[in-house]
N, C-alpha and C positions, 0 to 999 in steps of 0.2 A: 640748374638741372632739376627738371619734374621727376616726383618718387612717385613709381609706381603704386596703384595700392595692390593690395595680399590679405587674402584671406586665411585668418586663422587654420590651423591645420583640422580641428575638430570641426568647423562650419563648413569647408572641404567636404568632409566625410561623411557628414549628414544631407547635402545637397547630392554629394553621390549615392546616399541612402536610397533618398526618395525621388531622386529619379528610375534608381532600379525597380522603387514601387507606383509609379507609372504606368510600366509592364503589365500591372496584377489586371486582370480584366473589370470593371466595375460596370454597375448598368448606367444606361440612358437615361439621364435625367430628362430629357427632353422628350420622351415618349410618352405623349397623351393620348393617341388614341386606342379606342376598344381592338380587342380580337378575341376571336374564338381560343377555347383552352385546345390546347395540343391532347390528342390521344393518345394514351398511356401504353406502354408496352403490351399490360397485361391485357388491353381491352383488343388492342391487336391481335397477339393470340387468341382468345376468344373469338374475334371474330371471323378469324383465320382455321375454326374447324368450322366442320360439318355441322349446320342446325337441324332441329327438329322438323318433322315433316307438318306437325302444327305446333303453333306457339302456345303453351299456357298459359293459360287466365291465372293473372294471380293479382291481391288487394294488398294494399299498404294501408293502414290507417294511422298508424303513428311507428315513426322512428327518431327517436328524440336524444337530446343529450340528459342521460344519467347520472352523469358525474360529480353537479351541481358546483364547480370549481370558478372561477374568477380569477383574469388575468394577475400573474403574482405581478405586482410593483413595488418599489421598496418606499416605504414612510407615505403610500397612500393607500386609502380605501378606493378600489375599483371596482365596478358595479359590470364591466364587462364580462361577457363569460369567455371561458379560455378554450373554447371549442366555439364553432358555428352552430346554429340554430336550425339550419337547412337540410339537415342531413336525409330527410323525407324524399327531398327535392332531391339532390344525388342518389339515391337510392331510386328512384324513378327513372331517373335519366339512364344507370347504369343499368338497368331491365330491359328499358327500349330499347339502348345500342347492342345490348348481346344477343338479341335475335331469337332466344329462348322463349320468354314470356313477352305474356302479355298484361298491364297493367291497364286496372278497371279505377278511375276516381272515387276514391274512398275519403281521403282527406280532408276535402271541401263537398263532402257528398250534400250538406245543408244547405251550399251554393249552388247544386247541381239541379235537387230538389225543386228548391224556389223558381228558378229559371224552366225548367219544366213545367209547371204549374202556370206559367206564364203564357209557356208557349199554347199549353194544351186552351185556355182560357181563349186567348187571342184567336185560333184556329176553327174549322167551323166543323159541325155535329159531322160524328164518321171520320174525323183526320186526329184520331188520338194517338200520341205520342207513343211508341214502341216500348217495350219493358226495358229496363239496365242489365246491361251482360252482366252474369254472374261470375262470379273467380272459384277455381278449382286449390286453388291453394292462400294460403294468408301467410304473409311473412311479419313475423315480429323481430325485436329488439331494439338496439340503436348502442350509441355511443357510451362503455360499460367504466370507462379509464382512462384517464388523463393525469400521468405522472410527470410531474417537471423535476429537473437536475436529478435524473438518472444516471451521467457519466456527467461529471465537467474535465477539465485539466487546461492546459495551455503551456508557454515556452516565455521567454524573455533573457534580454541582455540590455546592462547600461553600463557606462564606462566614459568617465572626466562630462559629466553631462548629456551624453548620446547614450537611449536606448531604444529598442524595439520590444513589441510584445505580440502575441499572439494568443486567444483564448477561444475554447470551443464549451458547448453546453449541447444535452442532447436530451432530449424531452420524449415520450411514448404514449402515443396512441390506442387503445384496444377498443374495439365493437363485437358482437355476438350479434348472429344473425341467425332465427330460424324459421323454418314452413313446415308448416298447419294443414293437415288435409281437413278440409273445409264440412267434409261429407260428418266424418267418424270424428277429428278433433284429436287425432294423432299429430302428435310431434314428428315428424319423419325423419328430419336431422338438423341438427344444428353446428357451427361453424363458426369460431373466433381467428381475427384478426389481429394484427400488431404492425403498426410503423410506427417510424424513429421519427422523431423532426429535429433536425440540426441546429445550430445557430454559432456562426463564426464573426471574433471580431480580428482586427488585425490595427496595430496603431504605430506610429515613431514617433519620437519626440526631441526636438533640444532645449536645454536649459542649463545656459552658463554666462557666467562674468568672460567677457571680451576684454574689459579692461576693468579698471579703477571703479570707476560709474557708470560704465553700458555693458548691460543685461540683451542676449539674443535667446529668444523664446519663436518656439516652432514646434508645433505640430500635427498629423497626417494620419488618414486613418479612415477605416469605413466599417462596416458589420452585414453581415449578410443570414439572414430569417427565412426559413425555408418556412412556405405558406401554413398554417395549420389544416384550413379546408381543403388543400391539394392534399394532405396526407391523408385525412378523413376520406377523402376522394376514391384515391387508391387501396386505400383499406378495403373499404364497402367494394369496390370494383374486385378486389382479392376476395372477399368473401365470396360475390355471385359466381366468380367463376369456380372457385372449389365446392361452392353448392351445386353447380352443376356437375362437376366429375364428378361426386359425392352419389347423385343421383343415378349418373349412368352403371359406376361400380354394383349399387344396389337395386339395380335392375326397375326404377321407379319412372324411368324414360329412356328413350334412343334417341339418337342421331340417325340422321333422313340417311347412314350409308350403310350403317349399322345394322336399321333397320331392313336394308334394301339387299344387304348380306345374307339374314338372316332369311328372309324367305327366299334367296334364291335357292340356298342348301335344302331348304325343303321340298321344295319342286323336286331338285336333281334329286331328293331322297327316294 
């Protein structure tokens, strides 16, 4: 008569572990191609009120990282920096989408330059190149703070060779953002930021003697890193839009209904 086999009661429990972590959602390894970044709540609202009846001209010349920080790793020297370098470039992009301003090429203005010079060169006497719009406002700052292990903590249990763990870590972002009236070189207001960036691990493990001389070793487990430049992202997208309310509070610009409000009371007046 054949004997069935049977598995230990703890190898049991741990296959039932990890199938119940199965369930946990994890991403697609197999997703290679591009896509566009999804629009952020806050850029939503933004663009979900009333714009201006013109856009402002405003120049960026540098919005940079501050912080001078490098990825933390343990027993190496990393030469990475722990923020993006781009932040000019989101800071751009998040001008154009709010509908408010308007950005003039400040950045690569010595590429701008050159290429003008080119064109004016190439083109024949009477066809000169137009002058460069001017900006009514200058925005300065960039990326002021980059704090790691702000909050850690985590969970765990083991028991006869079966455990689980759970660990979280939470890191914080800060930028200051301000505009410059271009005319006088007033400050008009300035506006700081803060996001969190998360980072979640999750593991199981077994490790025990099945018998005399066989060892059952098993472990499962993934970590999940919330972007750094999606936080930056949203931050600078938080700043433009409280520079805008910032604005309208202080009477420094209107909205096209605002505006459209207010003269009509004066008519009826």
């Amino acid at each position: 008569m054949k004997k069935l086999f049977s598995l230990p009661l703890s190898v049991a429990l741990f296959l039932g572990f990890v199938s119940g972590c199965s369930l946990v959602p994890k991403p697609d390894l197999n997703l290679t191609e591009a896509q566009v970044n999804p629009i952020s709540e806050t850029m939503l609202a933004l663009q979900a009120q009333s714009g201006p009846k013109f856009p402002i001209p405003v120049a960026v010349y540098s919005f940079r990282d501050q912080t001078g920080q490098y990825k933390p790793q343990a027993n190496v020297s990393s030469f990475s920096t722990a923020v993006t370098q781009g932040a000019a470039s989101m800071l751009m992009q998040t001008l154009l989408d709010s509908r408010w301003f308007t950005p003039v090429e400040r950045e690569g203005l010595q590429n701008l330059l050159t290429e003008r010079k080119i064109s004016n060169k190439q083109g024949t006497k009477g066809d000169d190149m137009p002058s460069l719009s001017n900006a009514r406002l200058l925005l300065e700052g960039g990326i002021i703070s980059y704090e790691t292990n702000t909050s850690t903590g985590g969970a765990g249990v083991e028991y006869y060779g079966i455990g689980a763990s759970e660990m979280y870590r939470e890191d914080q972002v800060t930028i200051y953002l301000r505009a410059v009236d271009v005319h006088s070189g007033k400050v008009m207001m300035s506006v700081s930021t803060t996001k969190r960036v998360l980072s979640q691990e999750m593991r199981a493990g077994l490790f025990r003697y099945t018998s005399l001389n066989r060892l059952a070793e098993a472990e499962i487990g993934f970590t999940t890193n919330e972007p750094v430049q999606f936080c930056v992202l949203q931050a600078i997208e938080l700043a433009v839009a409280e520079m805008i309310a910032k604005g309208i509070n202080q009477g420094y610009w209107q909205a096209v209904e605002d505006a459209d409000t207010n003269a009509a009371s004066i008519e009826a007046s």
